[in-house]
ZAMARGU-4260 file (C-alpha; in steps of 0.2 Angstrom, whole numbers, plus 5000, padded with zeros to 4 digits):
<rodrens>
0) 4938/5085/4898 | 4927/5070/4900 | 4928/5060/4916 | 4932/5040/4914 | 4922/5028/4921
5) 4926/5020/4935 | 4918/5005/4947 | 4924/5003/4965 | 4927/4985/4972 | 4925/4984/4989
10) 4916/4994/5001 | 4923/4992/5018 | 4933/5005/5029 | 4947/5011/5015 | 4936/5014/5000
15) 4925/5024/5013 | 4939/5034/5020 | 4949/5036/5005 | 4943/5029/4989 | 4928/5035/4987
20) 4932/5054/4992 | 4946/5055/4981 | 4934/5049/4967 | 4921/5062/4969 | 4934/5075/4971
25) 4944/5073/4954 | 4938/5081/4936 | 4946/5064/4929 | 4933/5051/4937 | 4916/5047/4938
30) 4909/5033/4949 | 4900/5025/4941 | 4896/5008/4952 | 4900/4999/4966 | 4900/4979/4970
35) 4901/4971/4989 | 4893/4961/4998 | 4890/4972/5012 | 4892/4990/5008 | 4885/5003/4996
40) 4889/5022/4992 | 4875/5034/4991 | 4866/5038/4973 | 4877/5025/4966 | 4874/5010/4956
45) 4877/4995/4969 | 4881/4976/4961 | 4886/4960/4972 | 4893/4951/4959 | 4908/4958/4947
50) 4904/4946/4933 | 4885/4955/4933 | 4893/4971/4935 | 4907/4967/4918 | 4891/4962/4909
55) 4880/4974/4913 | 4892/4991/4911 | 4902/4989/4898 | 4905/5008/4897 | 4915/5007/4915
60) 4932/5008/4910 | 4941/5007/4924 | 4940/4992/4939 | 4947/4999/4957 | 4951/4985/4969
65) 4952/4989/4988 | 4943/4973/4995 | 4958/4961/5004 | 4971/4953/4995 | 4967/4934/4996
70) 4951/4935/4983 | 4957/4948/4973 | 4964/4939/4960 | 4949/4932/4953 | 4941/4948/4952
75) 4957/4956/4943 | 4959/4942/4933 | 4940/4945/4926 | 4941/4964/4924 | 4958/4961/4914
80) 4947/4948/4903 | 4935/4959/4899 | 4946/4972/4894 | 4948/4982/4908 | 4960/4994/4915
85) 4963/4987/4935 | 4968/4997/4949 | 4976/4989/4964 | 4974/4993/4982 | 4989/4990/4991
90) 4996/4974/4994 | 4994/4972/4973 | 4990/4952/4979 | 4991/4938/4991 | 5008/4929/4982
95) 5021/4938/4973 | 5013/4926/4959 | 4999/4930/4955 | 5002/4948/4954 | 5015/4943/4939
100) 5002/4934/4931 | 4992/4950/4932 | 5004/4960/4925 | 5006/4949/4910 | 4986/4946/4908
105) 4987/4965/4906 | 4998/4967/4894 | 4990/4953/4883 | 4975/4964/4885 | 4983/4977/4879
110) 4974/4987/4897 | 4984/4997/4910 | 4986/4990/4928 | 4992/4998/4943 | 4999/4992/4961
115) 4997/5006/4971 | 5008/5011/4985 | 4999/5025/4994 | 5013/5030/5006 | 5025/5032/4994
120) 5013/5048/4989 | 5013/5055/5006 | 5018/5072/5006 | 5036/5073/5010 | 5041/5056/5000
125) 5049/5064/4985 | 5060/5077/4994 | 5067/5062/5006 | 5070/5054/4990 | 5078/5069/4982
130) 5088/5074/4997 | 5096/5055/4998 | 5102/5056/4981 | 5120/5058/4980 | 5124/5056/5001
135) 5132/5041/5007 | 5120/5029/5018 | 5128/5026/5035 | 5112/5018/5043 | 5093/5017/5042
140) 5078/5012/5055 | 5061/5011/5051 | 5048/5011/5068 | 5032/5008/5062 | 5022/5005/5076
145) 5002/5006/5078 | 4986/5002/5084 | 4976/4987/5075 | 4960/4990/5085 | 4961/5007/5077
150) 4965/5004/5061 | 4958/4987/5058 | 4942/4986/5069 | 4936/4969/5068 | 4944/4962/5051
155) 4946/4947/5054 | 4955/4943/5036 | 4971/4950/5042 | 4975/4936/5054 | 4972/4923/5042
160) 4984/4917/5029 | 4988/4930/5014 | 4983/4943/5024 | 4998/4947/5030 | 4997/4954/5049
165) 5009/4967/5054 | 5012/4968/5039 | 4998/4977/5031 | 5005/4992/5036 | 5023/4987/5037
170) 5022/4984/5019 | 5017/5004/5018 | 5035/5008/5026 | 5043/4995/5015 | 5036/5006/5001
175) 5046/5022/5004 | 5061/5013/5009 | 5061/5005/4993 | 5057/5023/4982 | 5068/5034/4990
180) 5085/5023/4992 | 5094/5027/4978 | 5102/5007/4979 | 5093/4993/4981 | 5094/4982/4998
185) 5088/4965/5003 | 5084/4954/5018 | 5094/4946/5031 | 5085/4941/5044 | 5065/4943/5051
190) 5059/4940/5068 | 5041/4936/5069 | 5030/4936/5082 | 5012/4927/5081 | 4998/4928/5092
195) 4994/4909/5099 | 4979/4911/5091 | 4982/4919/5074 | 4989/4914/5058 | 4998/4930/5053
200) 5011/4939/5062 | 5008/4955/5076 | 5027/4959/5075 | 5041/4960/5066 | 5058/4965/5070
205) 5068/4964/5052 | 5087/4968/5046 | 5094/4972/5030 | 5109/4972/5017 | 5115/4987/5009
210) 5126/4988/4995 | 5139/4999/5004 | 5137/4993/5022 | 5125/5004/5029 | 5114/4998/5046
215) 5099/4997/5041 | 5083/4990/5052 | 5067/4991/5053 | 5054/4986/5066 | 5035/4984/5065
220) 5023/4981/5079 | 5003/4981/5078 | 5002/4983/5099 | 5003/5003/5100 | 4995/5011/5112
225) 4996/5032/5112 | 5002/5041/5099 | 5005/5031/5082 | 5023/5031/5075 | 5027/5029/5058
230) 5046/5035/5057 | 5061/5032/5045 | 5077/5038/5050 | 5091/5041/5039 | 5108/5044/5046
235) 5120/5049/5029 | 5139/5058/5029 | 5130/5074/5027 | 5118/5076/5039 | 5102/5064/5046
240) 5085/5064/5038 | 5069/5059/5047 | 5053/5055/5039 | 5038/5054/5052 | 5017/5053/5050
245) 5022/5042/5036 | 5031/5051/5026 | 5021/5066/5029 | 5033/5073/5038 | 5052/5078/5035
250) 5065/5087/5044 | 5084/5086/5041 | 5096/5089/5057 | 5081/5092/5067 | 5073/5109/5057
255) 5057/5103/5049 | 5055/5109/5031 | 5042/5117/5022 | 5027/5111/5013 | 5024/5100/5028
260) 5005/5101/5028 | 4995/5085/5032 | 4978/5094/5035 | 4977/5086/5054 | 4976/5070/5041
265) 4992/5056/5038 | 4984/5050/5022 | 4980/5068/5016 | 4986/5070/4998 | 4990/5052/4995
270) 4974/5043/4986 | 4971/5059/4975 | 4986/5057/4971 | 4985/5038/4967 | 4969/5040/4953
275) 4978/5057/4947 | 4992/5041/4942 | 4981/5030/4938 | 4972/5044/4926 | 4988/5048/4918
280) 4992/5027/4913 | 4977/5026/4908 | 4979/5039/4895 | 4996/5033/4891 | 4991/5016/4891
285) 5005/5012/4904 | 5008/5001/4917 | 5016/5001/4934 | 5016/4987/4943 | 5032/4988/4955
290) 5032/4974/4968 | 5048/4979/4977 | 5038/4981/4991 | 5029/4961/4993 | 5047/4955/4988
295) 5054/4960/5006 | 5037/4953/5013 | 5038/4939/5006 | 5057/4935/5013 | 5053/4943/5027
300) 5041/4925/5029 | 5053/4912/5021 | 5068/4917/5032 | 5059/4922/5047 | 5062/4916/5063
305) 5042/4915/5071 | 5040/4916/5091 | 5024/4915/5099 | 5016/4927/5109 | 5000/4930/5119
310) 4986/4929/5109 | 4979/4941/5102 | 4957/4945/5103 | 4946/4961/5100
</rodrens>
């Protein structure tokens, strides 16, 4: 089977970590060229400019996007102009807008697009989902709880309008409540906490409806020290279900199950499995483009309450 094409946008912390190994690693995929400002990836061909890149390698397929979502309309919008299929790094874009315009631009192209959702592929995702099927709901909390400095080391971007804050990685837990609920929910009421220095929030304390009247919660904050949590906890009539490490994790009434196997790594599994989806639309010339996800973000800031807090510096 040939490998398709495929030109990585962004070279900063997550196309090193996870994009780019992913790539190298599957039979589906060649990369074929890069384009940041800063950043490069070894024996591959580097471009600043995605216009010169469209241009100049017309027999790249296949555009990934992982650089932040504030400019990444424009560089979307170009790849789906020139006929190409576009891969989107989570959040799909800065406003709930612009990703639908994307995902009609594409379908005038007659080009696949994707908005990924990398935590939705995290190991033990689809047996939650499985196992909620069919159970009545009595409450859900979300504590999602991490380290910026860790994570984020000196990305400025995230504190600035459209790049969201807390909830860069809030948005991940938003993702697996939304796939594995078998009924759809929406927001109440937000809490948002923002540095005195910073334009996007640190914290957020949210609350939910649910169709049958189930507590549901969730709470986010970007000051962890120590361990990392990243828990959802799902009390039904037939027992509780916990997804921890992101969803790589699941135990039902306290006895972990099997296949549990994170490889020392959170993320392990999930970005393969991303471009082994984004392979299959392109094939199939499908889309996906599910923003279920941003919809609760973007609530989250039109009925937020914000508070101020201590700011916030490296």
């Amino acid at each position: 089977m040939m490998s398709t094409k495929i030109a990585l946008v962004g070279i900063g912390k997550i196309a090193r970590d996870q994009h780019v190994p992913s790539i190298e690693a599957s039979p589906d995929w060649e990369l074929a060229a890069t384009v940041s400002r800063h950043g490069t990836v070894e024996g591959v061909e580097a471009f600043t400019d995605m216009d010169t890149l469209l241009d100049a390698r017309r027999d790249i397929e296949v555009i990934s996007l992982c650089l932040p979502p504030v400019p990444r309309f424009a560089y979307a919008s170009s790849a789906l102009k020139a006929g190409r299929h576009v891969m989107l790094e989570k959040p799909p874009g800065a406003t709930l807008a612009e990703c639908h315009t994307l995902g009609a631009m594409a379908k005038r192209a007659g080009v696949s697009i994707y908005a990924t959702w990398h935590s939705r592929e995290a190991a033990r995702v689809g047996a939650a989902k499985e196992w909620l099927q069919n159970k009545r709901l009595r409450s859900l909390k979300v504590v999602w709880k991490e380290d910026v400095r860790r994570w984020h080391p000196g990305q400025e971007w995230i504190w600035d309008p459209g790049g969201l804050g807390i909830f860069d990685p809030g948005i991940n837990a938003l993702s697996i409540v939304t796939e594995i609920l078998p009924d759809p929910v929406h927001l109440t009421k937000a809490v948002l906490e923002f540095p005195e220095n910073r334009g996007t929030p640190i914290a957020a304390s949210l609350a939910f409806a649910h169709p049958h009247g189930a507590d549901m919660s969730a709470v986010f904050d970007w000051r962890q020290d120590g361990d990392q949590i990243w828990t959802i906890e799902a009390e039904t009539d037939e027992g509780t279900l916990v997804l921890s490490e992101g969803g790589a994790t699941l135990s039902i009434d306290g006895e972990i199950h099997a296949g549990n196997d994170t490889d020392g790594n959170p993320l392990h599994g999930e970005y393969p499995r991303l471009y082994a989806r984004m392979a299959e639309l392109v094939r199939t010339g499908g889309t996906d483009m599910d923003l279920a996800p941003m919809i609760h973000v973007a609530d989250a800031f039109l009925l937020g309450h914000r508070v101020a807090v201590e700011p916030f510096d490296w």
